[in-house]
PyMOL commands that place a pseudoatom at each C-alpha (Angstrom):
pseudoatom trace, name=CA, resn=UNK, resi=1, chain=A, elem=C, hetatm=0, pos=[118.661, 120.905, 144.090]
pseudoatom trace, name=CA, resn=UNK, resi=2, chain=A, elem=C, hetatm=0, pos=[117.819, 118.794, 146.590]
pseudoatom trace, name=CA, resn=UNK, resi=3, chain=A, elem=C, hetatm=0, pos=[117.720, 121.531, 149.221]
pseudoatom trace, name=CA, resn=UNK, resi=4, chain=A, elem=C, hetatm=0, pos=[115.496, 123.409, 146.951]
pseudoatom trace, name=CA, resn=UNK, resi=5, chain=A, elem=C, hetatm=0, pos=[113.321, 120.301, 146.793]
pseudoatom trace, name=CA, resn=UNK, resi=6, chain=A, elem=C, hetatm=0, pos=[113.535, 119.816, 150.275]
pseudoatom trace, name=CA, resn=UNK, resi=7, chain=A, elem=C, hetatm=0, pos=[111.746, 123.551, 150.686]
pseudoatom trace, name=CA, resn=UNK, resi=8, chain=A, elem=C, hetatm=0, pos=[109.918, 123.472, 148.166]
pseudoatom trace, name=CA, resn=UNK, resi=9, chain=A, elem=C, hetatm=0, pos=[111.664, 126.213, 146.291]
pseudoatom trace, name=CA, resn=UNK, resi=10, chain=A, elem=C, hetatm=0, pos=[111.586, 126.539, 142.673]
pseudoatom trace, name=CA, resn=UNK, resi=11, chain=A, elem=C, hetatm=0, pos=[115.561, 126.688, 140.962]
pseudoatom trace, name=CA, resn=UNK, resi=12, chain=A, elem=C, hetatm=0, pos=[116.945, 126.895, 137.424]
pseudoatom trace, name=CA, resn=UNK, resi=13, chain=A, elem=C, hetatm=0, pos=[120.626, 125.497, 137.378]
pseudoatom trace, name=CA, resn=UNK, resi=14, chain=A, elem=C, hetatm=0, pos=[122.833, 125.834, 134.319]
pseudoatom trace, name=CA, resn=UNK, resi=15, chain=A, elem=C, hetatm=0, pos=[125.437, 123.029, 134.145]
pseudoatom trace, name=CA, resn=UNK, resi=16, chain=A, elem=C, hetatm=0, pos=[128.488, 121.926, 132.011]
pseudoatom trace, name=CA, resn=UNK, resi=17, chain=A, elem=C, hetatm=0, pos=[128.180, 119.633, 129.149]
pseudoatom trace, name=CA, resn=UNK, resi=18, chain=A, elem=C, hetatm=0, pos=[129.623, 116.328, 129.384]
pseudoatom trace, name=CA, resn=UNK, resi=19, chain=A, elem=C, hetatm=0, pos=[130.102, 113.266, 126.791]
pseudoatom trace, name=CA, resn=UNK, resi=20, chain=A, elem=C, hetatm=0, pos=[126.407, 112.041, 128.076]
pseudoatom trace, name=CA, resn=UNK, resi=21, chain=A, elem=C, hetatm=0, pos=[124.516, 115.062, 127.470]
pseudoatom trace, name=CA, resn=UNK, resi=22, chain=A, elem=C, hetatm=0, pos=[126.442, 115.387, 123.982]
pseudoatom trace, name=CA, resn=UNK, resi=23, chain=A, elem=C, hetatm=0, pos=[125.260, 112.118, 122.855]
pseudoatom trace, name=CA, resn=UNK, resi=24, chain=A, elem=C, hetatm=0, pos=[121.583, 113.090, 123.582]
pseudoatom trace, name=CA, resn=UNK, resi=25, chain=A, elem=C, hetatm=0, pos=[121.695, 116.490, 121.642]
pseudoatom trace, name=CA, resn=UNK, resi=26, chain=A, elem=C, hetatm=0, pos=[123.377, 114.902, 118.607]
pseudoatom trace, name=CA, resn=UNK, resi=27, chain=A, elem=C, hetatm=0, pos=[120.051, 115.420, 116.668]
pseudoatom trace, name=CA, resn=UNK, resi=28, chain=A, elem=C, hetatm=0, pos=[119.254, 119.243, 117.592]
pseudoatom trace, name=CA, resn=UNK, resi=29, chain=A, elem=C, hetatm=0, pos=[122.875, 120.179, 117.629]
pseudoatom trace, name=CA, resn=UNK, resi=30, chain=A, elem=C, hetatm=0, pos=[122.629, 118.308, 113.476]
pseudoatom trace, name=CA, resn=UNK, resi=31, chain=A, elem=C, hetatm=0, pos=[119.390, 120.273, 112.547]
pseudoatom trace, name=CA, resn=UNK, resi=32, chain=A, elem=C, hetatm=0, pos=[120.926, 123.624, 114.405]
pseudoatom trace, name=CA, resn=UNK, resi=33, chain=A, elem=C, hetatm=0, pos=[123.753, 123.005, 111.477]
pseudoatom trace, name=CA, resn=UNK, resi=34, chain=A, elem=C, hetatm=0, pos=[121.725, 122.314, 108.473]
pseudoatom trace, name=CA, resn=UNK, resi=35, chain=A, elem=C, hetatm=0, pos=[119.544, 125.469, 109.339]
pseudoatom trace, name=CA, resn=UNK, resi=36, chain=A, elem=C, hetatm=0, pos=[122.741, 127.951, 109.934]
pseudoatom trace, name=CA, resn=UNK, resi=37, chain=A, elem=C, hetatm=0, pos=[124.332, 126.417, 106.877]
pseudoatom trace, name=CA, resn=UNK, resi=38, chain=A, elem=C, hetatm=0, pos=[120.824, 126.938, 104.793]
pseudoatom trace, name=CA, resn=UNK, resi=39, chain=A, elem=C, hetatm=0, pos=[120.337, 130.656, 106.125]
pseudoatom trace, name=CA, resn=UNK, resi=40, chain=A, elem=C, hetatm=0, pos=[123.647, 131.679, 107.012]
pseudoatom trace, name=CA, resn=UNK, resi=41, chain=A, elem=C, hetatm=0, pos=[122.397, 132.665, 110.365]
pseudoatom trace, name=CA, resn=UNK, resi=42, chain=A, elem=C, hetatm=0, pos=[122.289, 130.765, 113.795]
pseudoatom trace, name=CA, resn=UNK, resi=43, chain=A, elem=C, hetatm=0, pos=[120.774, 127.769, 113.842]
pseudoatom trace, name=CA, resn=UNK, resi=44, chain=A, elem=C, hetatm=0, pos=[118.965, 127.022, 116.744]
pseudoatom trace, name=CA, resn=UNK, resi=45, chain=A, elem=C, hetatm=0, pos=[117.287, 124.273, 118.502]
pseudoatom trace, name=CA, resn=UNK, resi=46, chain=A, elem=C, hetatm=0, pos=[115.565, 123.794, 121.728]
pseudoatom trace, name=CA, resn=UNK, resi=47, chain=A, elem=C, hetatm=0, pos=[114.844, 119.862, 123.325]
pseudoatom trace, name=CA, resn=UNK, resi=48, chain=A, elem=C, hetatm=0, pos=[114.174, 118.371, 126.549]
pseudoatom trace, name=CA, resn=UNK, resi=49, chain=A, elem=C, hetatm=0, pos=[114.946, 114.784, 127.992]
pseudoatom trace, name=CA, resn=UNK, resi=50, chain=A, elem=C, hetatm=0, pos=[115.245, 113.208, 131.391]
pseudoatom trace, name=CA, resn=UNK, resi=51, chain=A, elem=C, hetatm=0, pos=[118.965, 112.440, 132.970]
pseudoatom trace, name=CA, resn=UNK, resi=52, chain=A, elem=C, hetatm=0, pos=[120.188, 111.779, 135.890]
pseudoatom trace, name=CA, resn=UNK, resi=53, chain=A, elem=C, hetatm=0, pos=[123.430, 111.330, 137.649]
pseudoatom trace, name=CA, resn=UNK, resi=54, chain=A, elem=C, hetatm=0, pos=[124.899, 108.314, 139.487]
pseudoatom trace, name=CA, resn=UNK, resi=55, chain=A, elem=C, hetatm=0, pos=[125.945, 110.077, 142.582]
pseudoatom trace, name=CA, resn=UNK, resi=56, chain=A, elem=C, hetatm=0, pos=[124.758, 113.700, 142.847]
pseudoatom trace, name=CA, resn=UNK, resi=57, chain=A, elem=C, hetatm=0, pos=[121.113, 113.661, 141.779]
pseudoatom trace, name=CA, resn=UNK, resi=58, chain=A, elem=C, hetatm=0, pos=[118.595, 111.696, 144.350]
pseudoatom trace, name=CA, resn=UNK, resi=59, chain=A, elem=C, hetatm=0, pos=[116.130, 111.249, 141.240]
pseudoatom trace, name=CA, resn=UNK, resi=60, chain=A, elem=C, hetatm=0, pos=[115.742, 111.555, 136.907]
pseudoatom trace, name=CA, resn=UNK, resi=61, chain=A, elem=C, hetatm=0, pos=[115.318, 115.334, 136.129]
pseudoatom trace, name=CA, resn=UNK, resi=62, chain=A, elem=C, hetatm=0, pos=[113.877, 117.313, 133.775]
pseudoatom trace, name=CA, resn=UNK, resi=63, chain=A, elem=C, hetatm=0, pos=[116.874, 118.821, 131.209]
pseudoatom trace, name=CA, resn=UNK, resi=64, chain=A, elem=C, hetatm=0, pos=[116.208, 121.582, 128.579]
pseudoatom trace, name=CA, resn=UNK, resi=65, chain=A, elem=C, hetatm=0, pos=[118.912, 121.646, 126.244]
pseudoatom trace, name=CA, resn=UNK, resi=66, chain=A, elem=C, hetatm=0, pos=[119.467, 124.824, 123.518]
pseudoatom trace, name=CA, resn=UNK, resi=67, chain=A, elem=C, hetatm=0, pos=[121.845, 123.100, 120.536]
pseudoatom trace, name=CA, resn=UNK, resi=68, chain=A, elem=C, hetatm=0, pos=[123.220, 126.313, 118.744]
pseudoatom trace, name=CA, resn=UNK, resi=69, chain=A, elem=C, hetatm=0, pos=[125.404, 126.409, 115.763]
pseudoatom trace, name=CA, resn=UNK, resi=70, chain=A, elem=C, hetatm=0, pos=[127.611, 129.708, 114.652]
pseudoatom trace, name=CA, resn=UNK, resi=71, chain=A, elem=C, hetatm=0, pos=[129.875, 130.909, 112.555]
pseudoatom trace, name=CA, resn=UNK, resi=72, chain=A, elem=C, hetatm=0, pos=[132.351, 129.746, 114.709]
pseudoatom trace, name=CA, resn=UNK, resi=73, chain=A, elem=C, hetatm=0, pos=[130.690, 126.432, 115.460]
pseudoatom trace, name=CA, resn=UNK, resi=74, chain=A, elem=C, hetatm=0, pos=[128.665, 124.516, 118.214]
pseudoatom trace, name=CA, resn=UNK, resi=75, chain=A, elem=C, hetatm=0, pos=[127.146, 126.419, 121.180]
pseudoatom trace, name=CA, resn=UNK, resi=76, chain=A, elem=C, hetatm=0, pos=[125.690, 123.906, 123.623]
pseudoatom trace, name=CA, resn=UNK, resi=77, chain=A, elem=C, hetatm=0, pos=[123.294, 125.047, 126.630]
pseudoatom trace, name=CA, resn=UNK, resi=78, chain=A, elem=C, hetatm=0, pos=[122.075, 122.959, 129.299]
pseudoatom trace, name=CA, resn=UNK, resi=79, chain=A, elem=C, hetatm=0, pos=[119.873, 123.943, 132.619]
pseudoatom trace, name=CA, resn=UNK, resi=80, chain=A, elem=C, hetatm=0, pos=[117.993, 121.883, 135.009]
pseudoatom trace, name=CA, resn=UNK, resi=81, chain=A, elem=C, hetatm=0, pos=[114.943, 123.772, 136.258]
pseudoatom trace, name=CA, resn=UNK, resi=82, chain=A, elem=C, hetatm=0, pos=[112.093, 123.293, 138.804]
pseudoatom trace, name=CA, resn=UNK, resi=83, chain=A, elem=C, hetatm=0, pos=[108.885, 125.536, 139.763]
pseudoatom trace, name=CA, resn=UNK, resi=84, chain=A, elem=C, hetatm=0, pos=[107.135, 124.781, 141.989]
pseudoatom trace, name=CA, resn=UNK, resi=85, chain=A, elem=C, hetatm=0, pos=[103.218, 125.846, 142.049]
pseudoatom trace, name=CA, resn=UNK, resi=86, chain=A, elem=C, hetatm=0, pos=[100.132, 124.694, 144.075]
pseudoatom trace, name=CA, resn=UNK, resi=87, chain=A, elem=C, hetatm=0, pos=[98.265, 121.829, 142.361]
pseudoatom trace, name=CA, resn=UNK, resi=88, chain=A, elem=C, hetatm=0, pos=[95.591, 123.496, 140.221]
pseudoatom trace, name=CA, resn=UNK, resi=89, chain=A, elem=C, hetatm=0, pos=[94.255, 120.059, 139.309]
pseudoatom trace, name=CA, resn=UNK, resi=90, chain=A, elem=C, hetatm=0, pos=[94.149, 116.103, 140.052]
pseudoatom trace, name=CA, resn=UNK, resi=91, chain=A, elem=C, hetatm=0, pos=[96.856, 115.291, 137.132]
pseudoatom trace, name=CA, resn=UNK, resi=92, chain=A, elem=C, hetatm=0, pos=[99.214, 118.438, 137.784]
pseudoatom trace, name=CA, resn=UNK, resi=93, chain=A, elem=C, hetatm=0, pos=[101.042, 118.611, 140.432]
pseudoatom trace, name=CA, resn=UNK, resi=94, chain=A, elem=C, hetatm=0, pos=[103.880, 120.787, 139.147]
pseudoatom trace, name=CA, resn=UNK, resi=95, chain=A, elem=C, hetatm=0, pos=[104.093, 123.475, 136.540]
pseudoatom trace, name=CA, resn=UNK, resi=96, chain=A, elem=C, hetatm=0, pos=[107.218, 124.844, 134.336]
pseudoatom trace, name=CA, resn=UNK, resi=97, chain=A, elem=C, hetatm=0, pos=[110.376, 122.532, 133.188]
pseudoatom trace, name=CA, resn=UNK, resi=98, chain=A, elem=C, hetatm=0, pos=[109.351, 119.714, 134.597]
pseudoatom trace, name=CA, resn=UNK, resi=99, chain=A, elem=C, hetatm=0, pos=[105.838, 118.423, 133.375]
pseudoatom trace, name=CA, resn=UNK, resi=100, chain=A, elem=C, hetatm=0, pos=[105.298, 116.392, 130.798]
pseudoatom trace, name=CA, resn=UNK, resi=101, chain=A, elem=C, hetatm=0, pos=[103.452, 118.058, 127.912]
pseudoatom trace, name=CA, resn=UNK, resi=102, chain=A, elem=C, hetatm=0, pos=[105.903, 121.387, 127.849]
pseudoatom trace, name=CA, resn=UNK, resi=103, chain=A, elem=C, hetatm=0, pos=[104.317, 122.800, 124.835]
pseudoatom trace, name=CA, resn=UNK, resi=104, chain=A, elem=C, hetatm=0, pos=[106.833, 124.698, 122.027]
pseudoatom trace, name=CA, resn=UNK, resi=105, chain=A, elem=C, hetatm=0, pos=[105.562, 128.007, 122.915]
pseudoatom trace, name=CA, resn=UNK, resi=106, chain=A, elem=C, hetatm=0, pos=[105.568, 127.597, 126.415]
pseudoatom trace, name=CA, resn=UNK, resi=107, chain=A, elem=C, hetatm=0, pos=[109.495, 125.609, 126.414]
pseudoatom trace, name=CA, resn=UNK, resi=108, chain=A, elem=C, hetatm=0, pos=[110.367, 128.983, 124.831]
pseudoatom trace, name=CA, resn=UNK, resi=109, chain=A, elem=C, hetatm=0, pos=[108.706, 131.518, 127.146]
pseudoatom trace, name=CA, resn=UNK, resi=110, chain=A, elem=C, hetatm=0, pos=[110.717, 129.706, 129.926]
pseudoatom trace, name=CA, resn=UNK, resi=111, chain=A, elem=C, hetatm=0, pos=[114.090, 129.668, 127.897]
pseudoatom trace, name=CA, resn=UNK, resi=112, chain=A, elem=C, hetatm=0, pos=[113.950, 133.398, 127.526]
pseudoatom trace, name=CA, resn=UNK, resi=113, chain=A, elem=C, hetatm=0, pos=[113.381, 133.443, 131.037]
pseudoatom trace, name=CA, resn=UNK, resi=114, chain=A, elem=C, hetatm=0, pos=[116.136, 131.422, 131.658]
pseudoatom trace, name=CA, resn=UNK, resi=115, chain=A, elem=C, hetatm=0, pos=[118.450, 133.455, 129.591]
pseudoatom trace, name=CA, resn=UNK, resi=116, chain=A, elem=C, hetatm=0, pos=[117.733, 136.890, 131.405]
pseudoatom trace, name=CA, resn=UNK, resi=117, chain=A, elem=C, hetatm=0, pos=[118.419, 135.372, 134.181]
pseudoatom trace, name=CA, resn=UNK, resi=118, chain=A, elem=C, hetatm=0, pos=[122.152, 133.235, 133.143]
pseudoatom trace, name=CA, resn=UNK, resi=119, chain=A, elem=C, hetatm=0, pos=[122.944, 137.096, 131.326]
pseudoatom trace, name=CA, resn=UNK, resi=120, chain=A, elem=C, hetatm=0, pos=[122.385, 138.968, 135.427]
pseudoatom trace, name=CA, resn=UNK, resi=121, chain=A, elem=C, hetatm=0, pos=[124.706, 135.879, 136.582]
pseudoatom trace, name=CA, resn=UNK, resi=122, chain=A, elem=C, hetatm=0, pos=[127.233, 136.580, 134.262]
pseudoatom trace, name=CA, resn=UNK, resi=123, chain=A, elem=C, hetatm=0, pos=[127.514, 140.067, 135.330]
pseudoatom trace, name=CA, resn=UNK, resi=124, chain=A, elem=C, hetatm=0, pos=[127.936, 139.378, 139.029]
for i in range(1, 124): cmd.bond("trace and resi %d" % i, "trace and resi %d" % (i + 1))
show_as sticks, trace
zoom trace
């Protein structure tokens, strides 16, 4: 990421959950439940918080976080994600995952991004 930042080149990373990014989904991944156990379908929820690491990551990031619940239970999704853009403005300095203000509709236009492109990982 830090490459990426270095060069200013935009990235979407999916990583592996861990006991700290459990603990900060515990509300999504509870109202993904109650809706698959009040349809019957999947219940899904989308969120976004700032972490950071204590060794790998130079600064706080920008995590979205998809808390999913099945039939056969939890699905947990996080990514990392930065685009970079020319400022368009004195306040903006960066569009996408990272700016404050990600609007619902917009958080979800960039998830199904995101998704297309974890599905053409999988398949390499």
């Amino acid at each position: 990421m830090g490459w990426c930042e270095n060069h200013r080149v935009g990235y979407v990373f999916g990583f592996a959950r861990n006991p700290l990014l459990r603990r900060k989904i515990v509300s999504p991944m509870r109202q993904a439940k109650q809706e698959h156990q009040r349809t019957g379908k999947a219940g899904r929820v989308f969120t976004e918080f700032s972490s950071r690491t204590r060794k790998s990551w130079s600064c706080s990031r920008r995590v979205v976080a998809k808390a999913e619940y099945l039939e056969k239970g939890e699905n947990l999704r996080f990514v990392v994600g930065k685009r970079l853009y020319r400022p368009c403005g004195p306040s903006v300095s960066d569009r996408g995952i990272a700016i404050a203000g990600v609007g619902f509709l917009q958080l979800r236009q960039i998830l199904f991004h995101i998704r297309h492109i974890l599905r053409i990982l999988r398949k390499l």
